[in-house]
MARPA-353382 format. One record per residue (C-alpha): residue number from 1; residue in three letters; x, y, z. Coordinates in Angstrom, 1 decimal. Layout:
N
{n:NUM res:ALA X:X Y:Y Z:Z};
...
# end
This chain:
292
{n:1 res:UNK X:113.6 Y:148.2 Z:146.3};
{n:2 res:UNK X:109.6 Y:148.2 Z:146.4};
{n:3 res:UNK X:107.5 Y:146.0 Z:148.4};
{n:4 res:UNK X:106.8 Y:142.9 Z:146.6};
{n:5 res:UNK X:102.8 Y:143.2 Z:148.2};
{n:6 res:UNK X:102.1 Y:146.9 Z:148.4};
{n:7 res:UNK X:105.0 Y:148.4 Z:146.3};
{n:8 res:UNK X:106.4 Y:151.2 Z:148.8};
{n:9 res:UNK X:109.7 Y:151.9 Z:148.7};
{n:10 res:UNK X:111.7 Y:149.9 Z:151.5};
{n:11 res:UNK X:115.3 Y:149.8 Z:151.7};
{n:12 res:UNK X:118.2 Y:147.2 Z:151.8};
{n:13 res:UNK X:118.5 Y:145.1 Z:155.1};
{n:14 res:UNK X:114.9 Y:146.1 Z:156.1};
{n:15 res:UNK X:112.8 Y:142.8 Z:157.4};
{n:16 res:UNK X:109.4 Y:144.1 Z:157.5};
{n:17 res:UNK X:107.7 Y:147.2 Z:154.9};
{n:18 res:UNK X:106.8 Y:149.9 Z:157.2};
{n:19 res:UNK X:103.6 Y:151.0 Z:154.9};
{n:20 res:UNK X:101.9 Y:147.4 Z:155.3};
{n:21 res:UNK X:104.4 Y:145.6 Z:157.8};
{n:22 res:UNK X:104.8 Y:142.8 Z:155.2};
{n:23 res:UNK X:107.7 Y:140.2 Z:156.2};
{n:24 res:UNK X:110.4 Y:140.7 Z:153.7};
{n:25 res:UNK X:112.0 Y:137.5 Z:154.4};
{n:26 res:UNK X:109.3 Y:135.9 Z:153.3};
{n:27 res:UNK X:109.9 Y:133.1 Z:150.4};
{n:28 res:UNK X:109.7 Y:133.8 Z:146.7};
{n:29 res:UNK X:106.2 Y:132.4 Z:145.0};
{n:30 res:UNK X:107.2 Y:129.4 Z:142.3};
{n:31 res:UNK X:105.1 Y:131.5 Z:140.3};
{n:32 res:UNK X:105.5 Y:135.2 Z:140.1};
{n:33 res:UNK X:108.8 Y:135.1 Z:141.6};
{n:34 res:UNK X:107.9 Y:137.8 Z:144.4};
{n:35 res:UNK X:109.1 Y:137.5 Z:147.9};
{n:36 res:UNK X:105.3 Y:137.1 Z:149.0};
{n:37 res:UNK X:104.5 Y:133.5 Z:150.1};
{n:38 res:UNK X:102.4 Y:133.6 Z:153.7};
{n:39 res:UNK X:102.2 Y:131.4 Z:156.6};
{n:40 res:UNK X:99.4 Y:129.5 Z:154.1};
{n:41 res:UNK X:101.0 Y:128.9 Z:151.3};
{n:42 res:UNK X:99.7 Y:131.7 Z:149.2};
{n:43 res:UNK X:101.5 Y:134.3 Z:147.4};
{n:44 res:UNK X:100.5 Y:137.4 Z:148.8};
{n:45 res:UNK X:101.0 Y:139.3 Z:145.7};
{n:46 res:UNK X:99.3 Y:136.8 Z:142.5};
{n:47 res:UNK X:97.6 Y:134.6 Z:144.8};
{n:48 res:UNK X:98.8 Y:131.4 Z:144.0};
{n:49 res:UNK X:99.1 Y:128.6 Z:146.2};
{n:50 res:UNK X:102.6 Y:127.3 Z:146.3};
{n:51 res:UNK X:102.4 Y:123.4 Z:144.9};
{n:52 res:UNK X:103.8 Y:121.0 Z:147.9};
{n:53 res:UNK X:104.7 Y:117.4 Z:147.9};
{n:54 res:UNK X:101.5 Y:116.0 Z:148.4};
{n:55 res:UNK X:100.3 Y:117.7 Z:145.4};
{n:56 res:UNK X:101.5 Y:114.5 Z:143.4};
{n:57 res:UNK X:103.2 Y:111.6 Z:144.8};
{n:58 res:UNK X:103.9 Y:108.1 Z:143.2};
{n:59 res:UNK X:105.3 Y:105.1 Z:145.3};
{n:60 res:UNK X:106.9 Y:101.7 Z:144.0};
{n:61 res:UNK X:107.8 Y:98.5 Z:145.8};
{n:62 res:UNK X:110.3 Y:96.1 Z:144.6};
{n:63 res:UNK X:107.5 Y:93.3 Z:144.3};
{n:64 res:UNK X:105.8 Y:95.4 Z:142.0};
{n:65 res:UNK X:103.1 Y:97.0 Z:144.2};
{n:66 res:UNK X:102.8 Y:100.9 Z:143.5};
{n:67 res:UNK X:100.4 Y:104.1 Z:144.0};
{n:68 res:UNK X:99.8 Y:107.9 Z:143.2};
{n:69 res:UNK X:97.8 Y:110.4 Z:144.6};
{n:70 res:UNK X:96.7 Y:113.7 Z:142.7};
{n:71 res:UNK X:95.7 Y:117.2 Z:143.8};
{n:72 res:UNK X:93.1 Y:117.0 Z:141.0};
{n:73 res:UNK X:92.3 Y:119.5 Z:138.9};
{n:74 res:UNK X:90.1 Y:121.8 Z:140.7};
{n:75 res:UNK X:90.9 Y:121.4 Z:144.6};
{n:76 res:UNK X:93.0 Y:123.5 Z:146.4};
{n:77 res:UNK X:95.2 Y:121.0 Z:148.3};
{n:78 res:UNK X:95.3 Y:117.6 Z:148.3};
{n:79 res:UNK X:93.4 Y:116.0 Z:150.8};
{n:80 res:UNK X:93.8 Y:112.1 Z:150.3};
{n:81 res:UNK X:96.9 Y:110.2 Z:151.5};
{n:82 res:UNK X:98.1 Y:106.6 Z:151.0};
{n:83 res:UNK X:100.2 Y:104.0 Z:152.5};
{n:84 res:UNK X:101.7 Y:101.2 Z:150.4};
{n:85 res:UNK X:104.0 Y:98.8 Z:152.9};
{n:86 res:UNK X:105.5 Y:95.3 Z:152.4};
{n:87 res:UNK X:106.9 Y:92.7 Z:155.4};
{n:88 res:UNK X:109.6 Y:90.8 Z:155.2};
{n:89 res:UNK X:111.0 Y:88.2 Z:157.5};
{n:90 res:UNK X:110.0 Y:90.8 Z:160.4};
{n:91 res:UNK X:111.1 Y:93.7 Z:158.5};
{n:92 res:UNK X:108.8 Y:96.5 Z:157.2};
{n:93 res:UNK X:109.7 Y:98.3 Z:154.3};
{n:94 res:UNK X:107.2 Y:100.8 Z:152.0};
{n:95 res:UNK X:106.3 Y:104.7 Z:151.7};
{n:96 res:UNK X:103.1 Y:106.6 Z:153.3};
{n:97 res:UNK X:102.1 Y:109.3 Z:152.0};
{n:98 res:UNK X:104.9 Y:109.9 Z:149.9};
{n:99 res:UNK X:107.9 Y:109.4 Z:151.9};
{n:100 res:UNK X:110.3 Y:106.8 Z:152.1};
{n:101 res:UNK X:110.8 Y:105.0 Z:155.1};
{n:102 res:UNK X:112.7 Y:102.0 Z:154.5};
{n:103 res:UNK X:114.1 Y:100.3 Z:151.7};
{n:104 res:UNK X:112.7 Y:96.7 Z:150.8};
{n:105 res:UNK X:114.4 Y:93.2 Z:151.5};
{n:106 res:UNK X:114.2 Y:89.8 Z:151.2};
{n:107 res:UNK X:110.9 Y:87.4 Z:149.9};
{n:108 res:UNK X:107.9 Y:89.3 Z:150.5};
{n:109 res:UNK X:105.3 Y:87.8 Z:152.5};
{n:110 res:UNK X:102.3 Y:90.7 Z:152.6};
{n:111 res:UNK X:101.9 Y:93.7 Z:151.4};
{n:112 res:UNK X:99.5 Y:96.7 Z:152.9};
{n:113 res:UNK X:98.6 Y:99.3 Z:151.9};
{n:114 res:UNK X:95.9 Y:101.9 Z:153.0};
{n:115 res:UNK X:94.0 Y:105.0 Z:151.3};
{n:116 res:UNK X:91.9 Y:107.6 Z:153.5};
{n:117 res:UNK X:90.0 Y:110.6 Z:151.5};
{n:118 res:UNK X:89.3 Y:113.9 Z:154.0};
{n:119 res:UNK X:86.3 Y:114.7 Z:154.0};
{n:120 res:UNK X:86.4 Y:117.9 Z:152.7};
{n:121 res:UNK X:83.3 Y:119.7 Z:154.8};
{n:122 res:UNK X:85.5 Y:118.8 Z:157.8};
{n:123 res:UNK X:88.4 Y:120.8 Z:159.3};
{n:124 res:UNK X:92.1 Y:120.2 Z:158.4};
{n:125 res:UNK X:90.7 Y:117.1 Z:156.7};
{n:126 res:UNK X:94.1 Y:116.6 Z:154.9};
{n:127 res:UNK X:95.3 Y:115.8 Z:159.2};
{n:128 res:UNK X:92.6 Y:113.1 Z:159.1};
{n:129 res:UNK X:93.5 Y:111.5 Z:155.9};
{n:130 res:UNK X:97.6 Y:111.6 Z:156.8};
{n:131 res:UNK X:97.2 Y:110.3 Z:160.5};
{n:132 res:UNK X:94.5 Y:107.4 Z:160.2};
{n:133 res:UNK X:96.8 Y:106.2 Z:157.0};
{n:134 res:UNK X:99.7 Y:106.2 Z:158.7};
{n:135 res:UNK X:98.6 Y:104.4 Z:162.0};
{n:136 res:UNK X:96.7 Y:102.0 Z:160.5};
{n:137 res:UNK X:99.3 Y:101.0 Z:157.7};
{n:138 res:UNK X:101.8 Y:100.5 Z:160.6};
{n:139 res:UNK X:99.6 Y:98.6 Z:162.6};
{n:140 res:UNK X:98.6 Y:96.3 Z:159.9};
{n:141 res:UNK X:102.7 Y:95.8 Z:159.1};
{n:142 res:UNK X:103.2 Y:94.8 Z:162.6};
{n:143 res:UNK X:100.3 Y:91.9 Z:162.0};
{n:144 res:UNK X:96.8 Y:93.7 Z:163.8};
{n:145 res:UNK X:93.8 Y:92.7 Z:162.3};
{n:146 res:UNK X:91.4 Y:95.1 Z:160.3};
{n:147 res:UNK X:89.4 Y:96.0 Z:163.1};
{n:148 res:UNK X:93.0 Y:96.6 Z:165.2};
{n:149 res:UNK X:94.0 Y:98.7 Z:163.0};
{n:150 res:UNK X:90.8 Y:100.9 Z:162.1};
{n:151 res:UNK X:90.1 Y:101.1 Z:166.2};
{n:152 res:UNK X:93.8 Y:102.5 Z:166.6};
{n:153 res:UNK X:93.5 Y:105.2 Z:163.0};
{n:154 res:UNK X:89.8 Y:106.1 Z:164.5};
{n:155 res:UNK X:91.4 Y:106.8 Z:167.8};
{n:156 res:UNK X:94.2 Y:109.3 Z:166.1};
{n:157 res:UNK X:91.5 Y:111.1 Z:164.0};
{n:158 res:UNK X:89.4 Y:111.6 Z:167.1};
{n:159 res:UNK X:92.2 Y:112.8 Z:169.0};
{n:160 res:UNK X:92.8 Y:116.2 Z:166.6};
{n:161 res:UNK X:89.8 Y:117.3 Z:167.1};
{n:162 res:UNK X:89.8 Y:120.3 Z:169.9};
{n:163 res:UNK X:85.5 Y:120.6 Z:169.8};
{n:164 res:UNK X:82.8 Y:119.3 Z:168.4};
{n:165 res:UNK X:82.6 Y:122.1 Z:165.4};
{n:166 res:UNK X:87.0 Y:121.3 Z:165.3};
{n:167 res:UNK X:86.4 Y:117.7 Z:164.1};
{n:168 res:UNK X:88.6 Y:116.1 Z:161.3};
{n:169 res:UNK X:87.4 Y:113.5 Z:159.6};
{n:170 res:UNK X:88.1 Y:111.0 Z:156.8};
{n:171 res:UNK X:86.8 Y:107.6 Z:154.9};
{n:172 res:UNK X:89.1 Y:104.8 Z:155.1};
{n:173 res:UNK X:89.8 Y:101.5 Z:153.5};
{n:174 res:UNK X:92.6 Y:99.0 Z:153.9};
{n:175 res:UNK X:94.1 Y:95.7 Z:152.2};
{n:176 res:UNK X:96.1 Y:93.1 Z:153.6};
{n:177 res:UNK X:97.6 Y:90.8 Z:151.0};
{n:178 res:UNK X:99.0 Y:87.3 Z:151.8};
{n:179 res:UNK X:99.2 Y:83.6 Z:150.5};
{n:180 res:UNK X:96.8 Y:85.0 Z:147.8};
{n:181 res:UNK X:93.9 Y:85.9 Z:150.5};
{n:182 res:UNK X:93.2 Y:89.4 Z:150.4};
{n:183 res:UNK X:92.0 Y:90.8 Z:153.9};
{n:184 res:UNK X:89.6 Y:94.6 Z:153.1};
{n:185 res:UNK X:88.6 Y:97.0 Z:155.9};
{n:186 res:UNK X:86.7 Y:100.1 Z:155.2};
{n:187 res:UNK X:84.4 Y:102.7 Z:156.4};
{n:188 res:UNK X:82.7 Y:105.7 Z:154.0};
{n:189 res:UNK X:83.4 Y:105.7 Z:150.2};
{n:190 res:UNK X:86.8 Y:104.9 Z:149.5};
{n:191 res:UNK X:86.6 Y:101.5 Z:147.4};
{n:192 res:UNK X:88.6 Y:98.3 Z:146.2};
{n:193 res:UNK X:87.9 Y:96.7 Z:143.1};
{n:194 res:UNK X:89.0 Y:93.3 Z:141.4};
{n:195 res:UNK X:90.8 Y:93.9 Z:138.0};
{n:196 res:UNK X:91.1 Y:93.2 Z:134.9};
{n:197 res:UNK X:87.0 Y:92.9 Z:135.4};
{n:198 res:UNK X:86.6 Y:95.7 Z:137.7};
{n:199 res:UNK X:84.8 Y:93.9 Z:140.0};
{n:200 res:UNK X:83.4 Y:95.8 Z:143.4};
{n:201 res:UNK X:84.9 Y:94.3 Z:146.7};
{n:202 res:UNK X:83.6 Y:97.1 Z:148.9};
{n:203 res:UNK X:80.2 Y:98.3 Z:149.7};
{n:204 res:UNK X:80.0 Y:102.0 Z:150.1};
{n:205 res:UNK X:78.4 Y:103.3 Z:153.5};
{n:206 res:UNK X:76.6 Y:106.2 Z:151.8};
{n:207 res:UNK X:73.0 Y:107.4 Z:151.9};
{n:208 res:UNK X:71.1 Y:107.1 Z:148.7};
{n:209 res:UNK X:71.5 Y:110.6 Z:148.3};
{n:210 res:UNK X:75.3 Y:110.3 Z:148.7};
{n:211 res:UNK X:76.2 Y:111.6 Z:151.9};
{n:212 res:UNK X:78.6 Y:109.1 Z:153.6};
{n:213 res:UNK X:77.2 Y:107.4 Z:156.8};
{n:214 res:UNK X:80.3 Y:106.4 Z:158.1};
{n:215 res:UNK X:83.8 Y:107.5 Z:158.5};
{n:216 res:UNK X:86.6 Y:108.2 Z:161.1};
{n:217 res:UNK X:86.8 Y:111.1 Z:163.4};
{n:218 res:UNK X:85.3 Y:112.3 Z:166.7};
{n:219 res:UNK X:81.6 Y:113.1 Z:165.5};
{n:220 res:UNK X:81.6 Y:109.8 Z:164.0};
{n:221 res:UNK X:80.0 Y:108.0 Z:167.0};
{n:222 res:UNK X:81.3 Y:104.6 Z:167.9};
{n:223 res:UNK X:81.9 Y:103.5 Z:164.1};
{n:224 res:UNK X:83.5 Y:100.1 Z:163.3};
{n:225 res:UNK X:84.6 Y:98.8 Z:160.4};
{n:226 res:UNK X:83.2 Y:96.2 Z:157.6};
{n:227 res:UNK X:85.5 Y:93.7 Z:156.6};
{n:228 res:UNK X:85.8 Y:91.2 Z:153.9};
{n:229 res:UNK X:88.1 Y:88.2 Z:152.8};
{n:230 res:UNK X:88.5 Y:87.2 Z:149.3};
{n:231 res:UNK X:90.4 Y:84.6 Z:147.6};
{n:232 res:UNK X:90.8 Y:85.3 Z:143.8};
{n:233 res:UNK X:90.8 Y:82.0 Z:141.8};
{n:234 res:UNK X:92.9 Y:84.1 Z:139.1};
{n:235 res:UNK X:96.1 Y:86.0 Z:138.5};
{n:236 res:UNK X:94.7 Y:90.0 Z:138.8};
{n:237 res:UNK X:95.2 Y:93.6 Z:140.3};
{n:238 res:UNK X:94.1 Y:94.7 Z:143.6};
{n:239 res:UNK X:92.7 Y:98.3 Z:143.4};
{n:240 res:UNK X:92.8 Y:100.5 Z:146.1};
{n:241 res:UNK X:91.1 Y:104.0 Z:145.0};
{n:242 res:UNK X:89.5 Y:107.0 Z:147.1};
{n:243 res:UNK X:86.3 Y:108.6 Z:145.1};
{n:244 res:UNK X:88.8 Y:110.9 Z:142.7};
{n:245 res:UNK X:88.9 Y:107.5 Z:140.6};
{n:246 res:UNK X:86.0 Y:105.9 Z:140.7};
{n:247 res:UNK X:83.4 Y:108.5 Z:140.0};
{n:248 res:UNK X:85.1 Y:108.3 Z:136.4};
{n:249 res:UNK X:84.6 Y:104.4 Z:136.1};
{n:250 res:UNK X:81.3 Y:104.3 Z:134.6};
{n:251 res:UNK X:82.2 Y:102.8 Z:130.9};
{n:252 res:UNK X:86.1 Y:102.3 Z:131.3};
{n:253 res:UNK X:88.2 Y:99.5 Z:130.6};
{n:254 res:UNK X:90.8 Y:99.5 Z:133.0};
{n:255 res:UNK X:94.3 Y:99.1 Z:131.5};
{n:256 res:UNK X:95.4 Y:95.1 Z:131.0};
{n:257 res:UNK X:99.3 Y:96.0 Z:130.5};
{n:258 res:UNK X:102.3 Y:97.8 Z:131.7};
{n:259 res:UNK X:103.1 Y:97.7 Z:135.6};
{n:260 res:UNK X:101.7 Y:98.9 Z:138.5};
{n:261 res:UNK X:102.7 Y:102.1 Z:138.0};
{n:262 res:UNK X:102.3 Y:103.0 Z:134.3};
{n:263 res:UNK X:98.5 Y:101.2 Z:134.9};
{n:264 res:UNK X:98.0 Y:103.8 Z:138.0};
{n:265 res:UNK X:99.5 Y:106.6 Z:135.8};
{n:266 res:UNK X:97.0 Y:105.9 Z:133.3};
{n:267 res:UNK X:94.0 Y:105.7 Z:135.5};
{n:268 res:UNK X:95.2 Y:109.1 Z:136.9};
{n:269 res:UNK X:95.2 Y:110.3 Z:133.6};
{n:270 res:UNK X:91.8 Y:109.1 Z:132.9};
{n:271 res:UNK X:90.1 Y:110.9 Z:136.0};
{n:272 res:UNK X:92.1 Y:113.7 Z:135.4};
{n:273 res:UNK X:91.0 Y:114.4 Z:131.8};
{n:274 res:UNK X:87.2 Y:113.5 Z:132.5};
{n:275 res:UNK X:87.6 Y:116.8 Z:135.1};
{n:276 res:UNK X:89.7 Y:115.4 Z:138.3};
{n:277 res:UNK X:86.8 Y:117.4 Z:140.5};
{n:278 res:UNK X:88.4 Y:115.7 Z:143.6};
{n:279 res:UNK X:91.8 Y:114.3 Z:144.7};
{n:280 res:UNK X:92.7 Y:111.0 Z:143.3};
{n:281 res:UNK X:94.3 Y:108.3 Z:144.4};
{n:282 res:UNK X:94.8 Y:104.7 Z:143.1};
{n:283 res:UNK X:96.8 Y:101.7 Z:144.9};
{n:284 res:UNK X:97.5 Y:98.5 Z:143.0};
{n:285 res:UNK X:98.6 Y:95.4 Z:143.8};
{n:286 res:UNK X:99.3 Y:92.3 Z:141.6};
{n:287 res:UNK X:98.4 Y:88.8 Z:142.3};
{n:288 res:UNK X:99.4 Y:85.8 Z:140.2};
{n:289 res:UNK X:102.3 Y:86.9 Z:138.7};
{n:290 res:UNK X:100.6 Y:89.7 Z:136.3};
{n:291 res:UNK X:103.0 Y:92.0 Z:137.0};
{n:292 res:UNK X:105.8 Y:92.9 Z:135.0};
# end
């Protein structure tokens, strides 16, 4: 047997290579098949990183409600994370980031969902993205306002960061849908639009150069969040998109068939094959009956 990083000679039952003291136990990369994969993620012999479930994740809810977030095409991990919940006669059913929690029941009466973007010059941004979704998506299930919920997620962020130069970070938007009123909070560039029409519902808080001048985590200052109401006069989609999407929207026609899902597939597609620079992730929810 050869060590799968430096190729000296090691024998059967050895755990480490004596020449380079690589772990021999260590798992197989998906790609080269060697027994190489670090503590990272990376193979230690072709340099791949291993693909992990956050990579590509779709989500579904029995109302018709559904999601996917996308590595892209040129970024290393995945850095964006959703939420996409429904409430039910007191009972909370839905997926964040991914994972099943529950499984849905009864008439639904709101449906939440909730997409944060880490911002990438930040530290273990992917931490910031996966905690302020989750906290704020459960608080907004259990009935907290907007600015309940983004107080609680900023609080989270904040609380990862171990200095000021250790400071996760992440934008934030969130949608609260119920009796046909739609309830946005939002901080940075993550957006919600109005479909078929792609209408803007969000403002982004961005500098005209582009930097973001707002977003959750402890060098943030004392941010709050901006919040809008809307009641649609017509049946449409609710889109929920971090900046993966909508840097690719200049021209489109958003899709006017399929479900949810196969209209969020295609969108993905879409930012994907004009170059999927950054994560991606879409949320869509239908009002009106459109779904189907």
């Amino acid at each position: 047997m050869n060590c799968p990083v430096c190729q000296a000679p090691v024998l059967f039952g050895d755990f480490f290579c004596e020449a380079c003291g690589h772990s021999l136990s260590s798992p197989t990369c998906a790609s080269c098949g060697a027994a190489a994969v670090d503590a990272e993620g990376y193979c230690e012999h072709c340099g791949l990183r291993q693909p992990t479930g956050r990579d590509h994740a779709e989500l579904e809810l029995d109302g018709g409600a559904a999601g996917v977030t996308d590595r892209g095409l040129r970024r290393v991990r995945n850095e964006d994370a959703m939420a996409l919940l429904s409430t039910a006669a007191g009972t909370v059913a839905g997926t964040v980031a991914g994972t099943v929690t529950s499984t849905a029941a009864g008439t639904v009466t709101s449906t939440v969902a909730v997409v944060c973007d880490g911002v990438g010059s930040s530290p273990r941004a992917d931490e910031a993205a996966s905690v302020a979704t989750e906290t704020a998506s459960s608080a907004l299930a259990r009935g907290a306002t907007s600015e309940e919920a983004f107080e609680l997620a900023r609080q989270a962020v904040a609380k990862l960061a171990t200095s000021v130069e250790d400071s996760p970070a992440c934008t934030y938007v969130s949608a609260v849908v119920e009796q046909g009123r739609i309830t946005l909070g939002w901080a940075g560039d993550s957006r919600a639009y109005w479909l078929p029409d792609g209408v803007l519902l969000t403002e982004d808080d961005a500098a005209p150069t582009g930097e973001i001048t707002s977003w959750l985590g402890a060098d943030a200052g004392d941010v709050r969040p901006r919040v809008r109401v809307i009641t649609p006069q017509a049946p449409g989609h609710l889109l929920v998109c971090s900046d993966g999407l909508w840097r690719y929207l200049d021209g489109y026609t958003f899709p006017r068939s399929g479900t949810p899902l196969d209209m969020a597939r295609e969108m993905l597609r879409h930012a994907l094959d004009s170059g999927g620079h950054d994560n991606v992730t879409i949320v869509l929810i239908p009002l009106g009956g459109t779904h189907g």
